[in-house]
PDB file of N, CA, C, O and CB in Angstrom:
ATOM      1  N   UNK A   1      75.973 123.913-164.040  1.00  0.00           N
ATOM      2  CA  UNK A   1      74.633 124.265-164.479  1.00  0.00           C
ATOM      3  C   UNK A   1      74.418 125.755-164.222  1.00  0.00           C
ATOM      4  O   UNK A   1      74.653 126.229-163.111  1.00  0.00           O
ATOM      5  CB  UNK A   1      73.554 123.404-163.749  1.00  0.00           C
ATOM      6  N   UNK A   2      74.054 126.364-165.054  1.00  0.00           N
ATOM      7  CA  UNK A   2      73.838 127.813-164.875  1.00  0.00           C
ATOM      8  C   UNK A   2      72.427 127.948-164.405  1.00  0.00           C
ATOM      9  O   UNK A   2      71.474 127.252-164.757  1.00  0.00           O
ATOM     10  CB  UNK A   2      74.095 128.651-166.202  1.00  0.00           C
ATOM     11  N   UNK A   3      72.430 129.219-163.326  1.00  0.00           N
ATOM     12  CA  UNK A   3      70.902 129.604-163.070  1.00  0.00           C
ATOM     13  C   UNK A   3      70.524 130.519-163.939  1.00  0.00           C
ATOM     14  O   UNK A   3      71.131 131.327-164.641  1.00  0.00           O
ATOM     15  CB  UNK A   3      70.569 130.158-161.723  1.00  0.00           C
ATOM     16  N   UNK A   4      69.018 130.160-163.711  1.00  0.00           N
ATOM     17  CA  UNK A   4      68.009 130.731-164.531  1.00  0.00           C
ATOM     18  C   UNK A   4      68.176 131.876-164.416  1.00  0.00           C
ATOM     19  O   UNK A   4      69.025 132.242-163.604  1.00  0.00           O
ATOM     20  CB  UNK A   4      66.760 130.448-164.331  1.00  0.00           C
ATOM     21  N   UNK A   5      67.268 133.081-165.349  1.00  0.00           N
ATOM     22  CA  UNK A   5      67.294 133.874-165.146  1.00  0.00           C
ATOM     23  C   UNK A   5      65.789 134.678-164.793  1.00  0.00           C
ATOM     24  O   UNK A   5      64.963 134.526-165.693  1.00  0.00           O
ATOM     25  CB  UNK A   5      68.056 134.072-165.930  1.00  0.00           C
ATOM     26  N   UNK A   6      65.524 135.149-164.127  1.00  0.00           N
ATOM     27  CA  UNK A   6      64.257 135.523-163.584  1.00  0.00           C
ATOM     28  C   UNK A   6      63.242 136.206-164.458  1.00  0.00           C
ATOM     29  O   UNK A   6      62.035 136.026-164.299  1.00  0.00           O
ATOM     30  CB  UNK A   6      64.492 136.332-162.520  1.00  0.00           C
ATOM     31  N   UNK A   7      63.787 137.060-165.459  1.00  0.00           N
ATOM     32  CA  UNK A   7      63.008 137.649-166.233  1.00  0.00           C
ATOM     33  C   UNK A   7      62.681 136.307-167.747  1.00  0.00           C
ATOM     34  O   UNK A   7      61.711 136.230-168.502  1.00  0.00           O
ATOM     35  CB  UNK A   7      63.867 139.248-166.575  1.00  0.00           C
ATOM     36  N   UNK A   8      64.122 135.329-167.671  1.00  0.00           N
ATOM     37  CA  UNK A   8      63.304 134.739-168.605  1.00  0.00           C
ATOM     38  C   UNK A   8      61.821 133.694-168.019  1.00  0.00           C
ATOM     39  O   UNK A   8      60.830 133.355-168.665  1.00  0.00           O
ATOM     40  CB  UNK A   8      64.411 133.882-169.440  1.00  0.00           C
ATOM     41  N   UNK A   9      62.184 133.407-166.593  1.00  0.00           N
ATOM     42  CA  UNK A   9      61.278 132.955-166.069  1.00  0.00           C
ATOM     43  C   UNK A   9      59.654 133.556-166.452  1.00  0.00           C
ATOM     44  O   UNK A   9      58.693 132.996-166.981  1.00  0.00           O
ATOM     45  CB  UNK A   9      61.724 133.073-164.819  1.00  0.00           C
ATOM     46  N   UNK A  10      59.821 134.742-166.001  1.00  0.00           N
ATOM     47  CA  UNK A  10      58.474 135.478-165.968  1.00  0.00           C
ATOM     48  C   UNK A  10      57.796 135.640-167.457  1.00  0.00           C
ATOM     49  O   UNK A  10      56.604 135.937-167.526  1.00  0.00           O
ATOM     50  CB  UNK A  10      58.718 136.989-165.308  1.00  0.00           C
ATOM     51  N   UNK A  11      58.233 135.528-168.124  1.00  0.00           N
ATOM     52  CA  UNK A  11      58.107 135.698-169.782  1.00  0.00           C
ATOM     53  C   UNK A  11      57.391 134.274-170.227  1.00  0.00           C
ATOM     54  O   UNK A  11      56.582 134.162-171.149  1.00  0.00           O
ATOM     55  CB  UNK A  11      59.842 135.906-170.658  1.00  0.00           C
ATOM     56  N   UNK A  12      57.820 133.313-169.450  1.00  0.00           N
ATOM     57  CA  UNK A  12      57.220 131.940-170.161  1.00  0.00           C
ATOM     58  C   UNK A  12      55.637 131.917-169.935  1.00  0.00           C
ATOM     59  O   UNK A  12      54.858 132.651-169.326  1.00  0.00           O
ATOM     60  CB  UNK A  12      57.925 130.438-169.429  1.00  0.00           C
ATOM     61  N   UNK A  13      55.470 130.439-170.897  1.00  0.00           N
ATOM     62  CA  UNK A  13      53.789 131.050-171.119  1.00  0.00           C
ATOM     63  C   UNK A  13      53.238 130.323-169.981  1.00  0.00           C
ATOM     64  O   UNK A  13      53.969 129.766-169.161  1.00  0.00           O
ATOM     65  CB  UNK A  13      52.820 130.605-172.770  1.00  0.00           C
ATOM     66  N   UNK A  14      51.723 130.314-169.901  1.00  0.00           N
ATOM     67  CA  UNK A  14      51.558 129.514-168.728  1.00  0.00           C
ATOM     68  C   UNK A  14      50.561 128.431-168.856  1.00  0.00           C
ATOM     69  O   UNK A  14      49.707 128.423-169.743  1.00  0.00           O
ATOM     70  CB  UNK A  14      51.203 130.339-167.631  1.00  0.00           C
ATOM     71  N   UNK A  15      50.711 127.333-167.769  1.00  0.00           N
ATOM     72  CA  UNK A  15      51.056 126.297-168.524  1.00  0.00           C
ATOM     73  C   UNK A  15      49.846 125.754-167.455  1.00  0.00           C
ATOM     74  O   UNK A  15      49.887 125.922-166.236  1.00  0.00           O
ATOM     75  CB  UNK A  15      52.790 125.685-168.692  1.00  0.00           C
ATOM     76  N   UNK A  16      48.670 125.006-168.262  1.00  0.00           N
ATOM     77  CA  UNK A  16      47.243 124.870-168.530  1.00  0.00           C
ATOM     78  C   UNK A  16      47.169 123.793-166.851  1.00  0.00           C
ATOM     79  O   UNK A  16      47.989 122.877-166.806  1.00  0.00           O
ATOM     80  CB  UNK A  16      46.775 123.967-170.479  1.00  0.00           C
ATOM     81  N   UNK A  17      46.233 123.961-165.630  1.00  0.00           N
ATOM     82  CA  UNK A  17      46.135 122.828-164.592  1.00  0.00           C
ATOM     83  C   UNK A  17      45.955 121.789-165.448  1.00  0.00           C
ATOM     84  O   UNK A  17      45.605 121.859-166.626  1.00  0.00           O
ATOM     85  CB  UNK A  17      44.983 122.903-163.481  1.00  0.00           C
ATOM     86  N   UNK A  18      46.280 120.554-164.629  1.00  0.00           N
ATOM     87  CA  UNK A  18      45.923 119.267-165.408  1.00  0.00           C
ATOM     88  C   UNK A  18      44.663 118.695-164.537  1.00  0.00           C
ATOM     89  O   UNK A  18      44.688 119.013-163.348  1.00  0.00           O
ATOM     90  CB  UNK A  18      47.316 118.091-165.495  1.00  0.00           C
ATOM     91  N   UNK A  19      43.626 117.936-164.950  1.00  0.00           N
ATOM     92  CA  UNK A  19      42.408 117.894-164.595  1.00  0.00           C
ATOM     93  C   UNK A  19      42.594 117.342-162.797  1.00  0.00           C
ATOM     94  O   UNK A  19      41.904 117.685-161.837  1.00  0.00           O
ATOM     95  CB  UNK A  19      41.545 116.853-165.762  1.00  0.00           C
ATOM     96  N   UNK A  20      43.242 116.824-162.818  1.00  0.00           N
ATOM     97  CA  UNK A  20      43.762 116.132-161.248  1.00  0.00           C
ATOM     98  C   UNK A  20      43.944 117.425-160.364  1.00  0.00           C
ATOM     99  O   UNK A  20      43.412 117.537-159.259  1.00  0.00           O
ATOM    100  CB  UNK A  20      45.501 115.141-161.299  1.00  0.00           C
ATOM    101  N   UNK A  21      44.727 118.376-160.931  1.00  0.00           N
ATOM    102  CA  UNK A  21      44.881 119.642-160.143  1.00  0.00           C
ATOM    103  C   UNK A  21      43.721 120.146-159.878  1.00  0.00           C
ATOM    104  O   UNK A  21      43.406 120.185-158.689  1.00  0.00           O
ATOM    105  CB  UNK A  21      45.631 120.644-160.740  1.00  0.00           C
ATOM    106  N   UNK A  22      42.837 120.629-160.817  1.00  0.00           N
ATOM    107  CA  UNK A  22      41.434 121.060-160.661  1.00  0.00           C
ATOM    108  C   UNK A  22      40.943 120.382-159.635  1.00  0.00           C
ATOM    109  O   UNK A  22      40.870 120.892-158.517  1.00  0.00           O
ATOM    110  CB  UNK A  22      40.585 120.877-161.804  1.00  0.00           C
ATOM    111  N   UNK A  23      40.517 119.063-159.915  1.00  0.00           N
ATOM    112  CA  UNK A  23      39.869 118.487-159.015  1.00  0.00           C
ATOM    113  C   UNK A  23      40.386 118.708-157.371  1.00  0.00           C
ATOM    114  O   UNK A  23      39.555 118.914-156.486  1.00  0.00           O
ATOM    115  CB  UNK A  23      39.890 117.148-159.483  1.00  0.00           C
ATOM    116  N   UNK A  24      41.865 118.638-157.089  1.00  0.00           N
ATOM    117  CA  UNK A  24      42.112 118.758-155.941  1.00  0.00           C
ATOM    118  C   UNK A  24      42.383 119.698-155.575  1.00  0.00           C
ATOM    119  O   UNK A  24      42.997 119.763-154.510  1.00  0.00           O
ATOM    120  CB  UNK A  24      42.709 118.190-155.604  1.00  0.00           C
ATOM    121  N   UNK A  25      42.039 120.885-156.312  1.00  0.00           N
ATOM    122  CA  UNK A  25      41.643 122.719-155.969  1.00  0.00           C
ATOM    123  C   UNK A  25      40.387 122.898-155.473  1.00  0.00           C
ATOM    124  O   UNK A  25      40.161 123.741-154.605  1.00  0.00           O
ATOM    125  CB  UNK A  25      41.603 123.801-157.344  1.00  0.00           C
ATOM    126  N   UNK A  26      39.360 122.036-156.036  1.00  0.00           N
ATOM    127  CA  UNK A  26      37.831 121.966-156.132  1.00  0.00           C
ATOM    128  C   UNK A  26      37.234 121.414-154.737  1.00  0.00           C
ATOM    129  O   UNK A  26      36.418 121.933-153.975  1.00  0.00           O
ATOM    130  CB  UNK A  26      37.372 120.947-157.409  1.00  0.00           C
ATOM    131  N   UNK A  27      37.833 120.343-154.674  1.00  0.00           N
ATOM    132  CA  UNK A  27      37.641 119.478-152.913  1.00  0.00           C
ATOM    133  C   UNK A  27      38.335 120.158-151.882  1.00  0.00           C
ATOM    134  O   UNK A  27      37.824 119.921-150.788  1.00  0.00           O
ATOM    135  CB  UNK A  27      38.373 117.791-152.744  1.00  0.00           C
ATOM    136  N   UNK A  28      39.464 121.035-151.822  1.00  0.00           N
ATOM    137  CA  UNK A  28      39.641 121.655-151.069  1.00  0.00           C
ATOM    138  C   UNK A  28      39.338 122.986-150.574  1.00  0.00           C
ATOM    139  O   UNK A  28      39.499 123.519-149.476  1.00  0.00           O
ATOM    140  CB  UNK A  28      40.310 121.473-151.155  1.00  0.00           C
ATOM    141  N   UNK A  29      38.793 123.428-151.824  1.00  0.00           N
ATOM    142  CA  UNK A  29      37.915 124.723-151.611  1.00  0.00           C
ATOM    143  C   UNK A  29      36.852 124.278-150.792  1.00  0.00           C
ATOM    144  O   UNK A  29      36.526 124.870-149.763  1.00  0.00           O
ATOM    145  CB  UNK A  29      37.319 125.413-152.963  1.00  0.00           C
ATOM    146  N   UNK A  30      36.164 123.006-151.315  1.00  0.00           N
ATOM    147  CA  UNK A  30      34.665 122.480-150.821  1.00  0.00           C
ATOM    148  C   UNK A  30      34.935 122.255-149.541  1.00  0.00           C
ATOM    149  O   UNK A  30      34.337 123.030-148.795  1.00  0.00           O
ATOM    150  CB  UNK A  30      33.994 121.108-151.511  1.00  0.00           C
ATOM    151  N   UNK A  31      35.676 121.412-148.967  1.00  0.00           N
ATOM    152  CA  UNK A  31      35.873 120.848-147.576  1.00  0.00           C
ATOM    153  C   UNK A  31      36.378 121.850-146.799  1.00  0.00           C
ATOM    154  O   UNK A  31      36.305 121.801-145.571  1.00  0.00           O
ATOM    155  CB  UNK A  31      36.780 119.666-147.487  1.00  0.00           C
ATOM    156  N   UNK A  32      37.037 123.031-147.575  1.00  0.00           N
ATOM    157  CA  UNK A  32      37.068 124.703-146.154  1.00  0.00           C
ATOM    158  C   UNK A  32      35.866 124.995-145.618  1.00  0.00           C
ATOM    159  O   UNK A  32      35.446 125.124-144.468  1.00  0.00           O
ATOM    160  CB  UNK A  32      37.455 126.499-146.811  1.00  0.00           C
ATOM    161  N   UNK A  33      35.246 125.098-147.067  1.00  0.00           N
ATOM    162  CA  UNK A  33      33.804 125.788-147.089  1.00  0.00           C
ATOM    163  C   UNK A  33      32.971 125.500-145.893  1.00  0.00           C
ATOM    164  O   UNK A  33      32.497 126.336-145.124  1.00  0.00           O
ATOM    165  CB  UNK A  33      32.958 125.321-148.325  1.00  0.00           C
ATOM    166  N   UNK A  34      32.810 123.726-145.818  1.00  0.00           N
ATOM    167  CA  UNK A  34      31.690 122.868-145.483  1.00  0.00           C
ATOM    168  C   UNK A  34      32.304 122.964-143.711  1.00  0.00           C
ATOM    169  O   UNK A  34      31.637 122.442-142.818  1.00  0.00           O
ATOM    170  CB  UNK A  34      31.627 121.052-146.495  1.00  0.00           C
ATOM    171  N   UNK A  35      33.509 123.630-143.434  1.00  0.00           N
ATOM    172  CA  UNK A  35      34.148 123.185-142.142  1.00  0.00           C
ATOM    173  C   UNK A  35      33.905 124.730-141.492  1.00  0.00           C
ATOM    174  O   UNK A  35      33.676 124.885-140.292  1.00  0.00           O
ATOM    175  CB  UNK A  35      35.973 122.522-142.272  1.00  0.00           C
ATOM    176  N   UNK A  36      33.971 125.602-142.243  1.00  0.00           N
ATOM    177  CA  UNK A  36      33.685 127.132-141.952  1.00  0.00           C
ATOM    178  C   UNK A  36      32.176 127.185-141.561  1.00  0.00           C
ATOM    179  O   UNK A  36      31.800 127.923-140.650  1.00  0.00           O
ATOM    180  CB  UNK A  36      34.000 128.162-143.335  1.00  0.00           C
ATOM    181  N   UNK A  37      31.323 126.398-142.257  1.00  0.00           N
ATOM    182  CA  UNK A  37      29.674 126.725-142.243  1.00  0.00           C
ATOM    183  C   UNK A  37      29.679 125.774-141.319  1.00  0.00           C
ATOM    184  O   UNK A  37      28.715 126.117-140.635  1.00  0.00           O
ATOM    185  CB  UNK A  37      28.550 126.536-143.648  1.00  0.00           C
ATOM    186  N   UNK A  38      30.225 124.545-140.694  1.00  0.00           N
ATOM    187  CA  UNK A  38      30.115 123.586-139.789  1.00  0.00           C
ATOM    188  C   UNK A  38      30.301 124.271-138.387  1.00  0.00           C
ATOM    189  O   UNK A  38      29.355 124.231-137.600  1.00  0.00           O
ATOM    190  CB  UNK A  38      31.097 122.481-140.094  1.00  0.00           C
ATOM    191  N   UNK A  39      31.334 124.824-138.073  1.00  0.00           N
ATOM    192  CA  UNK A  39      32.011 125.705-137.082  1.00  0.00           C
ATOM    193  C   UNK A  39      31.343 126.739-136.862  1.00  0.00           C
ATOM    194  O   UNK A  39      31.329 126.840-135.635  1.00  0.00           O
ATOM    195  CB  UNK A  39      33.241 126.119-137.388  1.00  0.00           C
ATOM    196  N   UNK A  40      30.554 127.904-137.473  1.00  0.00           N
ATOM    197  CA  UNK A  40      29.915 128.795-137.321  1.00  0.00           C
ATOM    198  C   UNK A  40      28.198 127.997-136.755  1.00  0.00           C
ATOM    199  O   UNK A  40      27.490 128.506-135.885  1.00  0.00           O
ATOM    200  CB  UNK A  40      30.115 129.673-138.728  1.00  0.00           C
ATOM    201  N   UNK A  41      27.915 126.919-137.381  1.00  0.00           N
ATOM    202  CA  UNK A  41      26.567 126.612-136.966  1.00  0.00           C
ATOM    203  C   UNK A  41      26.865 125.895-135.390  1.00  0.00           C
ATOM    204  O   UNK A  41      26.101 126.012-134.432  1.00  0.00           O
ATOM    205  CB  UNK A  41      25.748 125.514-138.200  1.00  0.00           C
ATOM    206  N   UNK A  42      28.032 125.211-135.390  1.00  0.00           N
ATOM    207  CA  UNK A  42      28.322 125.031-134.103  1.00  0.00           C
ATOM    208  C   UNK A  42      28.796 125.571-132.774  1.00  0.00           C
ATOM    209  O   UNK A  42      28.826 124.988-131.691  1.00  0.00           O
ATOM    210  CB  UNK A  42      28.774 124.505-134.231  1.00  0.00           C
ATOM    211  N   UNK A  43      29.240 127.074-133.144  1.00  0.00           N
ATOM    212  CA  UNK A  43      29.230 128.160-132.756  1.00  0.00           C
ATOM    213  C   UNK A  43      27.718 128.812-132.348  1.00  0.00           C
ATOM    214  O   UNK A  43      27.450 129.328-131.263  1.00  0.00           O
ATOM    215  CB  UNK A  43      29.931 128.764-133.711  1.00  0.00           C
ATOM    216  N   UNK A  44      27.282 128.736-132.897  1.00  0.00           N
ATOM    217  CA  UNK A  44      25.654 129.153-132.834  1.00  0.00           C
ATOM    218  C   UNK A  44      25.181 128.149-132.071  1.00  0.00           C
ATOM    219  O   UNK A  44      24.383 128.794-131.392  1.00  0.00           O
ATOM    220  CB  UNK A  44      24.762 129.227-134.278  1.00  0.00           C
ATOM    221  N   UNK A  45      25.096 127.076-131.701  1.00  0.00           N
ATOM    222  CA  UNK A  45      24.797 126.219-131.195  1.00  0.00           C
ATOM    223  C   UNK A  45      25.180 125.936-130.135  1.00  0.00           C
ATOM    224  O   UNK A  45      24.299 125.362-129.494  1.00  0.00           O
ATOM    225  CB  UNK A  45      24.866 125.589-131.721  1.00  0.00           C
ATOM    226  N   UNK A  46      26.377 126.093-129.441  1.00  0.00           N
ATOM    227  CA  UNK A  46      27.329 125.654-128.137  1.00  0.00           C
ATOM    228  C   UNK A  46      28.222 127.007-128.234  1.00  0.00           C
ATOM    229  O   UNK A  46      29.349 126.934-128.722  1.00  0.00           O
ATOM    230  CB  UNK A  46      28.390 123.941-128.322  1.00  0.00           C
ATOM    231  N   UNK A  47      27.742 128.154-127.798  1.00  0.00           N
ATOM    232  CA  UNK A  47      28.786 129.326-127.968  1.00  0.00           C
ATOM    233  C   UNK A  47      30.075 129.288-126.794  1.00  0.00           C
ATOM    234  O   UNK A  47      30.174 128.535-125.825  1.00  0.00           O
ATOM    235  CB  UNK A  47      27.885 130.854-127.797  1.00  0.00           C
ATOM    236  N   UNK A  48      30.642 129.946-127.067  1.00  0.00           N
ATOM    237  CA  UNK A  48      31.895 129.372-126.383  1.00  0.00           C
ATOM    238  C   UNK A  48      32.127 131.221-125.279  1.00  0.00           C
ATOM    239  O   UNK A  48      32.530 132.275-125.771  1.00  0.00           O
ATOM    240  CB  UNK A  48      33.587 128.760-128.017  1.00  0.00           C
ATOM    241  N   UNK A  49      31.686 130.984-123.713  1.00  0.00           N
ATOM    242  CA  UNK A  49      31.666 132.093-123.188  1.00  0.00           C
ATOM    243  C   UNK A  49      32.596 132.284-122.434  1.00  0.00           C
ATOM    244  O   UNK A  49      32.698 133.357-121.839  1.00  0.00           O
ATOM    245  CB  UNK A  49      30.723 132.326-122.694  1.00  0.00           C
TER     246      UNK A  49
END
């Protein structure tokens, strides 16, 4: 089997998320988010000295 070649790599077109991907880009953005603003209010709350 021959390897690829890198430049033909980079040349190909690109190739559309499928809705499943989205979604599990979307919930994991959300659930950083919600754990960052969780941690900072709990930070504010019980500061750590």
């Amino acid at each position: 089997m021959a390897t690829p070649d890198l430049r033909d790599e980079l040349k190909a077109p690109v190739e559309p998320l499928l809705p499943i991907e989205k979604k599990l880009i979307g919930w994991s953005f959300g659930i950083g988010i919600a754990l960052l603003v969780l941690l900072v209010l709990l930070n504010r709350i019980i500061p750590l000295t």
